[in-house]
C-alpha positions as CSV (number, residue, x, y, z in Angstrom):
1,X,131.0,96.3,104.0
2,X,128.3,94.8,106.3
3,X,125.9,91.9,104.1
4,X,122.5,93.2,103.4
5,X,119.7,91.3,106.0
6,X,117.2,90.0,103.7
7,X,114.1,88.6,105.2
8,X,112.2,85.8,103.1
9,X,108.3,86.0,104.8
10,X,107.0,82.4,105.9
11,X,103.4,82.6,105.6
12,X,103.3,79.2,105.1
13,X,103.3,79.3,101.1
14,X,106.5,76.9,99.4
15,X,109.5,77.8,97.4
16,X,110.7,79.9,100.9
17,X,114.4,77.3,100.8
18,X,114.9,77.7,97.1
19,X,114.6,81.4,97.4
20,X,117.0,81.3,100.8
21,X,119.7,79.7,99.1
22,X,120.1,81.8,95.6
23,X,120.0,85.1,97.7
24,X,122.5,83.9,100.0
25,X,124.5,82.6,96.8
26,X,124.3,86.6,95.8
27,X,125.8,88.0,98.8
28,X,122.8,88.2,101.2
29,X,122.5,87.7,105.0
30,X,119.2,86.0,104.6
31,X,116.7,84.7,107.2
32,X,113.0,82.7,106.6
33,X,110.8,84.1,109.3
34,X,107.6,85.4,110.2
35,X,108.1,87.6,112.9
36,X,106.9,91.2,111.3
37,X,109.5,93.2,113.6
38,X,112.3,91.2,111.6
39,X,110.8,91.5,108.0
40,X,109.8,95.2,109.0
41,X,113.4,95.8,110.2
42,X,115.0,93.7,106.8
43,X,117.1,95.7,104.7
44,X,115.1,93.8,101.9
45,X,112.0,91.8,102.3
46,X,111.1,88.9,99.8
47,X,107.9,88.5,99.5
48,X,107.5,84.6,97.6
49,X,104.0,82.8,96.6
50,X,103.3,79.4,94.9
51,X,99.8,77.7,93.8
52,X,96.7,79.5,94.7
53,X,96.2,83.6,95.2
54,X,93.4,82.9,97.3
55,X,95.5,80.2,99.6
56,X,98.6,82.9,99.5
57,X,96.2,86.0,101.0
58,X,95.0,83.7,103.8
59,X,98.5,83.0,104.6
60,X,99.4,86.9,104.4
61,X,96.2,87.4,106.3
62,X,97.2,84.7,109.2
63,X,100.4,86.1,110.2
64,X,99.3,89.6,109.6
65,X,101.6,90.5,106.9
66,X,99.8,93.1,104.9
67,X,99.9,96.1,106.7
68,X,103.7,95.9,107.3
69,X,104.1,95.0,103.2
70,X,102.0,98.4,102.6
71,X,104.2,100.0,105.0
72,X,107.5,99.4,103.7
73,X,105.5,100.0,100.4
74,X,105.0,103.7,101.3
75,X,108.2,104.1,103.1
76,X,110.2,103.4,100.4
77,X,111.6,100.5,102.0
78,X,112.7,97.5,99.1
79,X,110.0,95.0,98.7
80,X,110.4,91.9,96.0
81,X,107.5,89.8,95.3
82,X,108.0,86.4,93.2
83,X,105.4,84.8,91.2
84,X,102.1,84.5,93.2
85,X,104.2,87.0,96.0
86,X,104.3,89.2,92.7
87,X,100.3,88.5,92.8
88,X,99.6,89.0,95.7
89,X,100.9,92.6,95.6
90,X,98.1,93.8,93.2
91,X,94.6,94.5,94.3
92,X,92.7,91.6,93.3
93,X,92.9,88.6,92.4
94,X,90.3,85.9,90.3
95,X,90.8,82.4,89.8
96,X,87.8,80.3,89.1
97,X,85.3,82.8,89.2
98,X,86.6,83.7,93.2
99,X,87.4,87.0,93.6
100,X,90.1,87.8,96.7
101,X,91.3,90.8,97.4
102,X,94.7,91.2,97.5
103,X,97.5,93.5,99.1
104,X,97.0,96.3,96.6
105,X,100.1,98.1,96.5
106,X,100.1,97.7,92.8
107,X,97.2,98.8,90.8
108,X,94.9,96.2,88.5
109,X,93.7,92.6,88.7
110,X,95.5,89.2,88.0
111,X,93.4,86.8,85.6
112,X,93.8,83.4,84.3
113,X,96.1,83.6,80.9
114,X,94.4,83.9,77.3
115,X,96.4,80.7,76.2
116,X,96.1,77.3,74.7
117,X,98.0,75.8,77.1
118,X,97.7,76.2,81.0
119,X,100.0,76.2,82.9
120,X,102.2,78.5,81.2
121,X,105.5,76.4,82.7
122,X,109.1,77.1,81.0
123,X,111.2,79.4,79.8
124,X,110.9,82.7,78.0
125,X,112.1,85.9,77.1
126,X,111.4,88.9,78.7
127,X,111.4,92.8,77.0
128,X,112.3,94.7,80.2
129,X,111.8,98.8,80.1
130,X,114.5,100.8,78.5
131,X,117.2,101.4,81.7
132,X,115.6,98.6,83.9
133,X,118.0,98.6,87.0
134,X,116.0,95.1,88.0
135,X,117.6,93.7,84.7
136,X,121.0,95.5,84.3
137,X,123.6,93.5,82.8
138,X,120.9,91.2,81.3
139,X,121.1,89.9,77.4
140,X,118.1,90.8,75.2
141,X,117.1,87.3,74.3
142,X,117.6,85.7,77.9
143,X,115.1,83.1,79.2
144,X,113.8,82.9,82.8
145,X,111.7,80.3,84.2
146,X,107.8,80.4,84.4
147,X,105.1,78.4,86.3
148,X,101.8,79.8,86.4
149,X,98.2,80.3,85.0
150,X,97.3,83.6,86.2
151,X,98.9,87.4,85.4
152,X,98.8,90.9,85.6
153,X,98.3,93.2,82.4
154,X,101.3,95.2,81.8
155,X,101.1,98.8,83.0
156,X,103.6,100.9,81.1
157,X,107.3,100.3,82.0
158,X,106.7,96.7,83.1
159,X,108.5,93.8,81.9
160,X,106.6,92.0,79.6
161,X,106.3,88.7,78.5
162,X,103.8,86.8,76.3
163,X,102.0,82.9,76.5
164,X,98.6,83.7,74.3
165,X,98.9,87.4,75.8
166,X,101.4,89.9,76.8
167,X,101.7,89.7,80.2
168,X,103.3,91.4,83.4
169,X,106.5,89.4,83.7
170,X,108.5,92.0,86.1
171,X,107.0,95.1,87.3
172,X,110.1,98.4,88.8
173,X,107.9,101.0,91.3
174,X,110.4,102.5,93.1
175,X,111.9,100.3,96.0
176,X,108.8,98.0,94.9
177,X,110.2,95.4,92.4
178,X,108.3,92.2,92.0
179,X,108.7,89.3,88.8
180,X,106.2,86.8,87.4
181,X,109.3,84.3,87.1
182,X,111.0,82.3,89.8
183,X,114.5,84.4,89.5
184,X,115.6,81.7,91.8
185,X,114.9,78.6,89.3
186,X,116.0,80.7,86.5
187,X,119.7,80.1,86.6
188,X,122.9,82.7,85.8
189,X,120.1,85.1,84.7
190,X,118.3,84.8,87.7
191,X,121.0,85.1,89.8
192,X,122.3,88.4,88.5
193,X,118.5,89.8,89.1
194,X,119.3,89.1,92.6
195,X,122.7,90.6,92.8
196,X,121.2,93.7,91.0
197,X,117.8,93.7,93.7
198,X,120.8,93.7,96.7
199,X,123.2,96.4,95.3
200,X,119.5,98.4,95.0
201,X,119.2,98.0,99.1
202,X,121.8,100.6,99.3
């Protein structure tokens, strides 16, 4: 049986080797690249984000990346977002009073965190859905590893978390799966997200 090909998009945000090297741990024939024919092609496309929403979209904006995202989107082609690539999936996006849209492929806005302490950096549980594939095999009290200021609301049948509010931690649409965490940073646990996001590429 043939590796999956996994594409990590390099729009120029971090966290791109990190991400390279725990998929390829899992199994997957990965490559970091921003040619669109490749990530369009990708059995899997990784979509990854760290520090500002607003800095992430002009990335996605520079190479061009958002119509292709919104295409495997509606295709039904797998698409995983991590932490601001989770972001940068929803509609919108406010930090400091700046207000960027964003790829919109999931509905609602990420805000700054209700909490006493910013940024929410760590570990923490997670209450995935009941039958979660994204977390199969995945204790109840397991932590996974946080860095950010900013979230999503939880629709229903998100993951959710809580730092000062309940939070999106994970979200499952289809062949649209996306987390809040750094799977990548978050050890065993992490690692056996991944394995369950590649036996989901089919």
């Amino acid at each position: 049986m043939s590796r999956p090909r996994v594409v990590v998009l390099d729009y120029g945000s971090g966290n791109l080797r990190s991400a390279e090297r725990a998929l390829a741990r899992v199994g997957a024939d990965v490559t970091v690249t921003a040619d669109l024919a490749a990530a369009a092609d990708a059995d899997g496309l990784v979509v990854p984000g760290v520090g500002a929403y607003a800095a992430c979209m002009a990335g996605i904006g520079a190479v061009g990346a958002a119509p292709m995202i919104i295409g495997r989107v509606a295709a039904g082609r797998p698409v995983l977002g991590i932490c601001v690539g989770m972001q940068v999936l929803y509609e919108l996006g406010d930090e400091h009073g700046v207000r960027t849209p964003g790829i919109g492929v999931l509905p609602g806005e990420v805000r700054r965190l209700a909490a006493p302490i910013l940024p929410h950096m760590g570990w923490n549980t997670v209450t995935p859905p009941a039958g979660s594939a994204l977390f199969a095999g995945v204790g109840a009290d397991t932590r996974f590893y946080f860095v950010h200021s900013y979230a999503a609301k939880p629709e229903p049948g998100d993951t959710i978390a809580e730092h000062g509010e309940p939070f999106a931690a994970a979200v499952e649409r289809g062949s649209l799966w996306a987390t809040q965490f750094h799977p990548e940073k978050s050890g065993d646990a992490g690692a056996q997200l991944l394995d369950n996001w590649l036996r989901s590429l089919g």
